[in-house]
LUMTORSE-611696 format. One record per atom (N, C-alpha, C): residue in three letters; x, z, y. Coordinates in steps of 0.05 Angstrom, whole numbers, plus 5000, padded with zeros to 4 digits. Layout:
N
ALAXZY...
This chain:
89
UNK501650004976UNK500050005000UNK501750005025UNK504250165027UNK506350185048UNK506649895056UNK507549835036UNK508449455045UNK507649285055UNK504949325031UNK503049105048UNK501849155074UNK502049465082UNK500849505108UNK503249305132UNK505649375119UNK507949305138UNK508349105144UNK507348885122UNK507548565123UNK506248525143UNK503048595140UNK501348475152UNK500948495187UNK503848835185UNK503648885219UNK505748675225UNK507648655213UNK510148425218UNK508548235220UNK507248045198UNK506247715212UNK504647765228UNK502147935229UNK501747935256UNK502147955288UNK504648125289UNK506248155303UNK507447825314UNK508547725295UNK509947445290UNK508047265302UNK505447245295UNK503147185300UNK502347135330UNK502047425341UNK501147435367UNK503647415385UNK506347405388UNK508047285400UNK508147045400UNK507746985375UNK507446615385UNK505046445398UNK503546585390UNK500546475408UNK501546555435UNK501646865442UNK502446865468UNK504546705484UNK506946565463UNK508146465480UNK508046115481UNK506346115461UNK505845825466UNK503345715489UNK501845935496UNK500645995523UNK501446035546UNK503046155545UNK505646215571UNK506845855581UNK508045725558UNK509245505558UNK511945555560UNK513245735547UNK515745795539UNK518145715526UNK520245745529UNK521745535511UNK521245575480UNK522345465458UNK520045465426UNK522445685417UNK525745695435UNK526345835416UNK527546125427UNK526046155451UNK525946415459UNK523246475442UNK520846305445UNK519246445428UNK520446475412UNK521646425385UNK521746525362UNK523646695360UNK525746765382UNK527246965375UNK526047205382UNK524747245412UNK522247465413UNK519847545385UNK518347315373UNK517847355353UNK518347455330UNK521147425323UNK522847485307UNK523347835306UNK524247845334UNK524948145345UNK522248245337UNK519848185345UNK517848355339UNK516748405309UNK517848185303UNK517448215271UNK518448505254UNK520648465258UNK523248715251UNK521448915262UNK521548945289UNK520249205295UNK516749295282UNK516249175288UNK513449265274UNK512949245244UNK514749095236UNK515149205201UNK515949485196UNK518749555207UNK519149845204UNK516750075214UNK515449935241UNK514050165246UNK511650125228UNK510649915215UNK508649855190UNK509250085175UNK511350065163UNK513450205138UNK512050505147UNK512750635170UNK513450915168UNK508450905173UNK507450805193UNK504950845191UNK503550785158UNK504150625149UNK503350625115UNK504650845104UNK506250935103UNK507651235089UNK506651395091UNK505151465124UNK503951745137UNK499451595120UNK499551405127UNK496551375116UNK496151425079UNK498851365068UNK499051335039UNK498951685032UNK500251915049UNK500552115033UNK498352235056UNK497352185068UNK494252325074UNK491752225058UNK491951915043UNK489651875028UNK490652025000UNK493852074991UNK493352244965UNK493552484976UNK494052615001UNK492852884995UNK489552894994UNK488252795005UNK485552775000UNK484852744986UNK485552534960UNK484352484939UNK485352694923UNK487152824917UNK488752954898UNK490453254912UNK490553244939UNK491653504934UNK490253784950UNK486653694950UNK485053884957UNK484054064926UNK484153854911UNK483053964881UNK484554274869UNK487354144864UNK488854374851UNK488754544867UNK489754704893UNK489254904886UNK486455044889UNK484154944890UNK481055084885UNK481855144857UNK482355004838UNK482155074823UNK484755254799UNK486955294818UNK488255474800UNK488055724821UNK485055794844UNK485455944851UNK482956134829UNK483055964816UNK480656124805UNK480756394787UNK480856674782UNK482356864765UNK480956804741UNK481456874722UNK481956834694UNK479056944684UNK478157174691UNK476657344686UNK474257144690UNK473657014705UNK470756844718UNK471156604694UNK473256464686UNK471756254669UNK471156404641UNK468856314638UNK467556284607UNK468256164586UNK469856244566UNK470456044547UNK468155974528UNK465056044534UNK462855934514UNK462455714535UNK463555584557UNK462855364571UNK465755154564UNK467255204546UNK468455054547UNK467654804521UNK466054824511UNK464354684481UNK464954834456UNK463854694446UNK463554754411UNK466754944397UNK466855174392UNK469155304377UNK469655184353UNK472755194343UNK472655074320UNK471455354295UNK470655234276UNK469755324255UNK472455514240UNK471955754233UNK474455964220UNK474655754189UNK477955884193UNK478755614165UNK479555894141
């Protein structure tokens, strides 16, 4: 998910410098060295915003659970809720 967030800020990035500078009427290869530059940059900053969105969707998904449940004391679960006991051999 990091990556692909990063790609997609890089070409876009890549993207909207060149529209913008082919609107301007700029030379083609100042645009693309500006484009370029922004590429690099907004990949890395892709990189680190996909990292921070990637470990807030797994603490959400996964690290609200555990501890509810190893706060639980011993004494409160029921082992007749856990199913069927095996049969004495």
């Amino acid at each position: 998910m990091t990556k692909r967030f990063a790609g997609f800020m890089a070409i876009f990035a890549f993207f909207v410098v060149c529209v913008s500078g082919l609107f301007a009427d700029t030379d083609m290869a100042d645009v693309l060295l500006r484009a370029l530059a922004a590429m690099a940059v907004f990949f890395f900053l892709g990189l680190l915003v996909g990292h921070v969105a990637n470990r807030i969707l797994l603490d959400n998904l996964f690290g609200e659970e555990a501890p509810d449940i190893a706060e639980v004391p011993e004494e409160e679960v029921k082992p007749e809720g856990r199913g069927a006991e095996a049969p004495p051999s």
